[in-house]
N, C-alpha and C positions, 0 to 999 in steps of 0.2 A: 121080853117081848111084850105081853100083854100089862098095859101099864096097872088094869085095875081088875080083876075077873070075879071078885066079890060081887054079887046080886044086888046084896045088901046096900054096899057102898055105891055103885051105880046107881040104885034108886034116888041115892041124896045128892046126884047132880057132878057125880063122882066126872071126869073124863073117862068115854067112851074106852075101851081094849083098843091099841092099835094093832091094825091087821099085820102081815108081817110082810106086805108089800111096801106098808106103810113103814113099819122098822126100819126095814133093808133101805128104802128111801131118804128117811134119817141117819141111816150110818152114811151114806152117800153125801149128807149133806155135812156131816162132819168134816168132809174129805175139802169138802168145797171152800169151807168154813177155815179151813188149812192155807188152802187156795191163797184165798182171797189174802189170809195175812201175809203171803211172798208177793202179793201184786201180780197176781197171776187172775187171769179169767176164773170164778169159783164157778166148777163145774166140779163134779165129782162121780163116780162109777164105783159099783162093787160088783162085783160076779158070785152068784149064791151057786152051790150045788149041796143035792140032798140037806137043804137048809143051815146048810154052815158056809160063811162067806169067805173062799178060797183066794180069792183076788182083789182090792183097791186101788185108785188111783184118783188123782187132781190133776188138771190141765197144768203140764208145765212146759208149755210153750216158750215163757219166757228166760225161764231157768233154762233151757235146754236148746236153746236159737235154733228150734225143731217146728216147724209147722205141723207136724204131724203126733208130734206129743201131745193127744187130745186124751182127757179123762178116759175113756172107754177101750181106746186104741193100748193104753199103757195096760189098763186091765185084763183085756184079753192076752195083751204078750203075757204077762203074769201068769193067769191061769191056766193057758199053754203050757209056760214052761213048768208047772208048779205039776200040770197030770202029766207031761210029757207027752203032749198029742195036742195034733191042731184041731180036731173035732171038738165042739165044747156041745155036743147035742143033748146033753143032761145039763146045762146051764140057763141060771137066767143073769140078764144085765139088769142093772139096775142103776139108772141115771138121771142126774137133778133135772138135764135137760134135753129133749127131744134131739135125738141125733141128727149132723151135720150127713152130708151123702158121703164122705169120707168116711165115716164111724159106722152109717147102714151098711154098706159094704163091704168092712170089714166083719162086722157082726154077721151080715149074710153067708160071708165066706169061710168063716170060722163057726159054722153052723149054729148058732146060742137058736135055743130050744124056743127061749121066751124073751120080751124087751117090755120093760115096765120102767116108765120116766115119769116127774115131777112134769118141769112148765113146758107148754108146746112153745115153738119158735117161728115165728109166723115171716121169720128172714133166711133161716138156712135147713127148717126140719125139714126134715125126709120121713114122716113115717105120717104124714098125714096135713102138715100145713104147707108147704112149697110140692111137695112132692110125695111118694110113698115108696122109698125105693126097699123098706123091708117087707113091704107087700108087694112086688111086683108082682102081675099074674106070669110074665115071661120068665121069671128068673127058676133055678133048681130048688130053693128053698127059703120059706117063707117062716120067719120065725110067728110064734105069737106076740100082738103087743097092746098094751095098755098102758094107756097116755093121761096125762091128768091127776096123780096121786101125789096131794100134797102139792099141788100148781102153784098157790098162792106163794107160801113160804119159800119156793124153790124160784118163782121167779123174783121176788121180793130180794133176794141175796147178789141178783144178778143186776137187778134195776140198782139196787144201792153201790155196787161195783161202779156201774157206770157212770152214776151219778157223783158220787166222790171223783170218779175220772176228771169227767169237764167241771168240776169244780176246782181241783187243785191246779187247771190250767191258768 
């Protein structure tokens, strides 16, 4: 987890300890990183519980001619089936990219405790750019979320997807 915890070493300009939103964020982008090499949208998801990550997944949409095969969506069936119970109220998500209102939803419904994502999506988020569908004030339950960790690199994976896209056209 903590890349450096030495005082020492920190003082000589060492890299900063990544926090462990920040880790978890990183294993997510591993996933994505997976993604991306099937030509699949890199998005990626893990579900932590009591700090051990129970559940991942990558978008595979295309692998799976699923519209609903979305990184987060795959994660939660996962760590459902893995506790045997659709409650994941002791879970957090943890994903590259601000969820779509498909994925808020599902996450709502599946009670995840907490939602911690890399880049916001300023064309499909739900959780504070388009919309806030996992804060509604109407809805039964509102998870915690934090948005922004590790934005750069996490939208950087996603622009480069793209960008390779309309290029090999």
């Amino acid at each position: 987890m903590p890349v450096d915890s030495d005082p020492e070493v920190a003082a000589f300009g060492a890299a900063a300890p990544l926090t462990a939103d920040e880790q978890y964020i990183r294993n997510a982008l591993d996933l994505a990183r997976e993604a991306m090499k099937r030509n699949e949208v890199p998005i990626g998801a893990v579900i932590v519980r009591n700090g051990v990550i129970i559940a991942g997944a990558a978008n595979r949409t295309v692998r799976d001619q699923d519209p609903t095969a979305h990184a987060e969506l795959l994660a939660i069936r996962e760590a459902s089936s893995k506790l045997d119970r659709w409650r994941l109220d002791d879970c957090t998500l943890y994903v590259t990219l601000e969820p779509c209102a498909m994925c808020a939803g599902a996450t709502v419904l599946s009670r995840v405790k907490r939602v911690v994502f890399g880049a916001w999506d300023d064309k499909a988020g739900m959780a504070g750019s388009v919309g806030d569908l996992l804060r509604h004030p109407r809805l039964n339950h509102r998870p915690e979320v934090r948005g922004g960790v590790l934005p750069e690199e996490c939208g950087r994976i996603i622009e480069d997807f793209f960008a390779a896209q309309r290029n090999s056209r």
